[in-house]
C-alpha positions as CSV (number, residue, x, y, z in Angstrom):
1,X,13.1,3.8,-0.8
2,X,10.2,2.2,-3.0
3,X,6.9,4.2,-2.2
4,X,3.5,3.6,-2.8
5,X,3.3,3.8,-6.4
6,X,6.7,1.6,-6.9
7,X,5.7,-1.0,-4.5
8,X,1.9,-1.3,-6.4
9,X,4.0,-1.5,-9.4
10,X,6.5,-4.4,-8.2
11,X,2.9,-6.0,-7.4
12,X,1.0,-6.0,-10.7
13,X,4.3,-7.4,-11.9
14,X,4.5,-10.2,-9.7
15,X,1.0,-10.6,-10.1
16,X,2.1,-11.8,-13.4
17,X,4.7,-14.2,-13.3
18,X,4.5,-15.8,-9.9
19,X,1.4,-16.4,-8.9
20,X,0.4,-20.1,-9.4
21,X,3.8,-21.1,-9.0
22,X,5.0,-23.8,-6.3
23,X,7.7,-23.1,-4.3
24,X,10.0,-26.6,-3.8
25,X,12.7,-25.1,-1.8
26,X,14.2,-21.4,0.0
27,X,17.7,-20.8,0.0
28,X,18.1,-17.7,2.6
29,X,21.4,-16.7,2.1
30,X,20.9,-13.3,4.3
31,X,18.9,-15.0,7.8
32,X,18.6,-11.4,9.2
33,X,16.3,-10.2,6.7
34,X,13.8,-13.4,8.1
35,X,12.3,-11.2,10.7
36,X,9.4,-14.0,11.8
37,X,9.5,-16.8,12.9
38,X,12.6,-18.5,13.0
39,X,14.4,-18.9,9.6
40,X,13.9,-23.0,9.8
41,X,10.7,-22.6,10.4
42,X,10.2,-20.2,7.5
43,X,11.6,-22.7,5.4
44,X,9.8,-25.4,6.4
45,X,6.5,-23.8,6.1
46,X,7.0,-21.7,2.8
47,X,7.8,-25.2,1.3
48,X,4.9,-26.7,-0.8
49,X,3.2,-23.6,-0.5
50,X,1.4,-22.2,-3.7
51,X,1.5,-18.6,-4.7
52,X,-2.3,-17.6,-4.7
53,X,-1.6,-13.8,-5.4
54,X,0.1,-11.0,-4.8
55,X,-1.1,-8.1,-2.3
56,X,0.4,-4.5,-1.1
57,X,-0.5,-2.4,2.4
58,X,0.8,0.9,2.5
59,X,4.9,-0.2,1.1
60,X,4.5,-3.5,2.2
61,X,4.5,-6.8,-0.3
62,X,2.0,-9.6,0.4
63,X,2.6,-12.7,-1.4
64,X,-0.9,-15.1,-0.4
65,X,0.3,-18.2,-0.2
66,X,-2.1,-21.0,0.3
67,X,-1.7,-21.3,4.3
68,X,0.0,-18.0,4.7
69,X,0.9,-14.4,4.0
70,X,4.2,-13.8,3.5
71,X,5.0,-9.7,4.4
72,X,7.8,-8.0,2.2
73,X,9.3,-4.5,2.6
74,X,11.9,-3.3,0.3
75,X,13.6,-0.8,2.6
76,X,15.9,1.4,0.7
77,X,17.5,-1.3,-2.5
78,X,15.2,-3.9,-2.4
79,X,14.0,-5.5,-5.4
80,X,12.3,-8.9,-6.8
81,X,13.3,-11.1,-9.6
82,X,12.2,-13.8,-11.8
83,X,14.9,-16.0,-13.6
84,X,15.7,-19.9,-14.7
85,X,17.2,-22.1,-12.7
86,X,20.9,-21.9,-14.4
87,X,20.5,-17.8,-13.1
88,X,24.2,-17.0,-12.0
89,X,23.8,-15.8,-8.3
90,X,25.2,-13.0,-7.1
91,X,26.4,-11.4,-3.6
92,X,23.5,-9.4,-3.5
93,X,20.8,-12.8,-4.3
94,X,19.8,-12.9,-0.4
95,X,16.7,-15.5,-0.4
96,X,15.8,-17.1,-3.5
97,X,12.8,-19.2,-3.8
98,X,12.7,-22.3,-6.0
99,X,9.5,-23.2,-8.5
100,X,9.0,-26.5,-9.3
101,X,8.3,-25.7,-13.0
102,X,12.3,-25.1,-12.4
103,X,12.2,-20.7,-12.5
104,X,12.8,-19.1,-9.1
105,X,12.0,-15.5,-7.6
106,X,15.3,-14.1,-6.1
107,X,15.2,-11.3,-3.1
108,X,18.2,-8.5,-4.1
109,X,19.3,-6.3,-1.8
110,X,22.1,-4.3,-2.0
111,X,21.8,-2.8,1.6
112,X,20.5,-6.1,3.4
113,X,17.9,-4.1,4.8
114,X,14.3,-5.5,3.5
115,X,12.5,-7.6,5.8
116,X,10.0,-11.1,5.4
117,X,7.4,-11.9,8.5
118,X,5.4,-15.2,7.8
119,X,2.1,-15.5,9.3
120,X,-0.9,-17.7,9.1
121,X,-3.6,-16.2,6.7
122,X,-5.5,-13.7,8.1
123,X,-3.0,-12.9,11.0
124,X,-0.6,-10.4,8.7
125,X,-3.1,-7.5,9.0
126,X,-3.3,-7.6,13.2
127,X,0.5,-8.3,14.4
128,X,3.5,-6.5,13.0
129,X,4.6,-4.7,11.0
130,X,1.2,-4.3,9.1
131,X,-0.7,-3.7,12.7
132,X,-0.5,0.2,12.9
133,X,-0.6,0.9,9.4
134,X,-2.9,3.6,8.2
135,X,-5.3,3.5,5.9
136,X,-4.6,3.2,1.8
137,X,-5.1,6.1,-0.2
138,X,-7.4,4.6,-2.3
139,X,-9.7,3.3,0.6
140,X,-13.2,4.3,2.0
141,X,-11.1,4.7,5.0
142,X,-9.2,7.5,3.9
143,X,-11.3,11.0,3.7
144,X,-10.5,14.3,4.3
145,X,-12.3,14.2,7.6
146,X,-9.7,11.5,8.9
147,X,-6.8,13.6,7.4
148,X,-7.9,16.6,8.7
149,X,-8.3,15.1,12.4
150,X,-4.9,13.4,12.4
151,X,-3.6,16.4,11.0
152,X,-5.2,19.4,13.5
153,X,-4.2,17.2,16.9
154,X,-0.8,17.0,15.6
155,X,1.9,19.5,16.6
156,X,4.2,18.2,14.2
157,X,5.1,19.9,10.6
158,X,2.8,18.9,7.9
159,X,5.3,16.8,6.2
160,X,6.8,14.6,9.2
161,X,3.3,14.0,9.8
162,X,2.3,12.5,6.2
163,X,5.4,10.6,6.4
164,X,3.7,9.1,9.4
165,X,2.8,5.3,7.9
166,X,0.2,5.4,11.0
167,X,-2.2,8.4,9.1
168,X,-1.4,7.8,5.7
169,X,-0.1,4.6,4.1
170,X,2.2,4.6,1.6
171,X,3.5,8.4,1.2
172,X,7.4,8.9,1.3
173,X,9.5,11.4,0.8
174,X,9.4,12.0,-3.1
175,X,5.3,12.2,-3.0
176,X,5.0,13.9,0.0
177,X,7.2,16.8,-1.7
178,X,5.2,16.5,-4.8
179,X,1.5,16.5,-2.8
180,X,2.4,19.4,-1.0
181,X,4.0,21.7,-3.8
182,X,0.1,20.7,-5.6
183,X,-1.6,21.8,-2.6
184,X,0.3,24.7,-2.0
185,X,1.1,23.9,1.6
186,X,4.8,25.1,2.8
187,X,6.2,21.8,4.8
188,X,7.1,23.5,7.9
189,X,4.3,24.9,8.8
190,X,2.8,23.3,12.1
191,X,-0.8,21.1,11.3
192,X,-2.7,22.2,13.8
193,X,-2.6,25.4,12.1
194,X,-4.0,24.2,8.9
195,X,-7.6,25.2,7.6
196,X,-10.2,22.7,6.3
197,X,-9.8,23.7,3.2
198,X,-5.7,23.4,3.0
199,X,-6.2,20.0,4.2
200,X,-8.8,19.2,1.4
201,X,-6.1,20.2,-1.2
202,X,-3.5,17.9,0.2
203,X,-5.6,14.9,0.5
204,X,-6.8,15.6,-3.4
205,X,-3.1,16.1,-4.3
206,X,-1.7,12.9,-2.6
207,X,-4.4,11.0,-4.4
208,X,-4.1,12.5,-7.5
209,X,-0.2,12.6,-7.5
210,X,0.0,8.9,-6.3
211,X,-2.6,7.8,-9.2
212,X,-0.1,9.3,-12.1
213,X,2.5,7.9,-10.6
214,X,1.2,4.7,-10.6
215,X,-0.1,5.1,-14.2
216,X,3.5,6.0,-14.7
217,X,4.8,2.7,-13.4
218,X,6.4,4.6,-10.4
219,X,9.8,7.3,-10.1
220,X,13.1,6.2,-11.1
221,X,15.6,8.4,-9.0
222,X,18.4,5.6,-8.0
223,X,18.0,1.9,-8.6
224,X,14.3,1.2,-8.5
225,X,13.0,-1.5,-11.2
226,X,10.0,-3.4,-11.0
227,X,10.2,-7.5,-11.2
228,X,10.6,-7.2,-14.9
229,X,12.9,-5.1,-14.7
230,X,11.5,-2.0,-16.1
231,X,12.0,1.0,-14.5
232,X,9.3,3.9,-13.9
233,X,8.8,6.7,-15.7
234,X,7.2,9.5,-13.5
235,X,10.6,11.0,-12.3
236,X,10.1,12.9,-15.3
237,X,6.7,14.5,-14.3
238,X,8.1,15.2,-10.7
239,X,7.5,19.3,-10.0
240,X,9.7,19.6,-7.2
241,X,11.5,16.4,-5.6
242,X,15.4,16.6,-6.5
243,X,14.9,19.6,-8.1
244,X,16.7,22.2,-5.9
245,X,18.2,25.0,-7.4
246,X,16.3,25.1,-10.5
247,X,13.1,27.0,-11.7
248,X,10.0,26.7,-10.2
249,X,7.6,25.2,-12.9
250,X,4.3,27.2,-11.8
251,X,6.5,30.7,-11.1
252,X,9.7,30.0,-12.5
253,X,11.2,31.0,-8.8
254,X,14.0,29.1,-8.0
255,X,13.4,25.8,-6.0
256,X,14.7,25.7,-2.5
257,X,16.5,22.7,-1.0
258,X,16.4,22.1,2.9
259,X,15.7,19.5,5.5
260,X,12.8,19.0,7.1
261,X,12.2,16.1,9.8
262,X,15.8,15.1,8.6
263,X,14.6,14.4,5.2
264,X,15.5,16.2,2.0
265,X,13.3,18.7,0.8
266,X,12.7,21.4,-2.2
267,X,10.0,23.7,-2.2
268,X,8.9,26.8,-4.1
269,X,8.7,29.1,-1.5
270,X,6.4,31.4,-3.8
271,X,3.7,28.8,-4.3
272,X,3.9,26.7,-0.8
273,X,2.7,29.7,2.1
């Protein structure tokens, strides 16, 4: 599933070759992915409407259009497009948007499991899904005083609870791996018996982690591309996630695979206590 760093990626991307276009006409070819409102009414009031620019919360898309926003997730095999009008579609081409400078922006999905809410503008941030997001990494909002307090009340594992989109926006599996392995923080072990200072290291490590891989266009470990195209490169900076069985890079101990939360994990159990 695209993360924070692929989805920011996906943005600047689309940032440059949609916005200012016109859309003429939606051809949804997959209705289910339409969460709100109703698919007519999406494609009545998408139509006309000019891209103004190109937004992200947490993994979420936000295309500004002039009346509304227009809320994307990716899911697992989501991805967006930009091709000419003679494009040959595909069984995996699920809503395609029309320019009238005669390009269009396809929606792929191989899964069918991405969705699209239309709002009015300044409505997406207060109603679903975007409503109980947590703050961005990069925000004001997000210090190591709100981490630690969402962490120390919790009697979850640390790493179910950074996956939790309510404390921390944007974090998945493959950075919350590589945040923790930085911090040195074992993923089972419970918050609330985390010190101040172990909390410090993990919100320093998901910031810093999430930068590179930003810097690095994102992690290529199955199908991810950006709207280009292009995929990321950080996959081959990545200490620890889908690396089980092989040497630690700090120790050289070998890298444990398990599950945690039902998610797949690896960790070094020489450098994580």
């Amino acid at each position: 599933m695209p993360e924070l760093p692929e989805v920011e990626t996906v943005r600047r991307s689309l940032a440059e070759t949609v916005v200012g276009k016109i859309i003429d006409d939606v051809d949804i070819r997959w209705p289910k992915i339409i969460k709100h409102p109703e698919v007519e009414a999406f494609s009545f009031l998408v139509k006309g409407q000019k891209i103004e620019g190109m937004g992200r919360r947490g993994k979420f898309l936000i295309f500004y259009l002039t009346d509304f926003a227009l809320v994307s997730h990716l899911r697992m095999e989501g991805k967006y497009g930009v091709f000419e009008a003679d494009h040959a579609i595909d069984k995996h081409d699920h809503v395609l948007f029309h320019f009238t400078d005669g390009s269009q922006l396809i929606y792929k999905d191989v899964r069918k499991f991405g969705t699209m809410h239309l709002y009015p503008l300044g409505q997406e941030l207060t109603t679903p899904p975007l409503n109980h997001v947590g703050p961005e990494p990069f925000s004001d909002a997000y210090t190591v005083e709100h981490l630690y307090q969402a962490l120390i009340k919790s009697g979850r594992k640390v790493k179910p609870a950074l996956l939790d989109q309510s404390i921390v926006a944007g974090l998945g599996n493959i950075y919350v791996d590589e945040t923790l392995f930085r911090a040195g923080v074992y993923p089972e072990r419970i918050c609330s018996s985390l010190t101040e200072t172990e909390v410090e290291k993990i919100y320093h490590a998901s910031k810093q982690t999430l930068s590179e891989a930003i810097e690095a266009g994102g992690s290529t470990v199955r199908s991810y591309v950006n709207s280009l195209g292009s995929i990321g490169l950080f996959q081959l900076q990545l200490n620890v996630y889908g690396k089980g069985g092989k040497p630690c890079p700090v120790c050289g101990t070998e890298l444990v695979k398990s599950k945690v939360g039902g998610r797949g994990t690896v960790t070094c159990r020489q450098c994580q206590h």
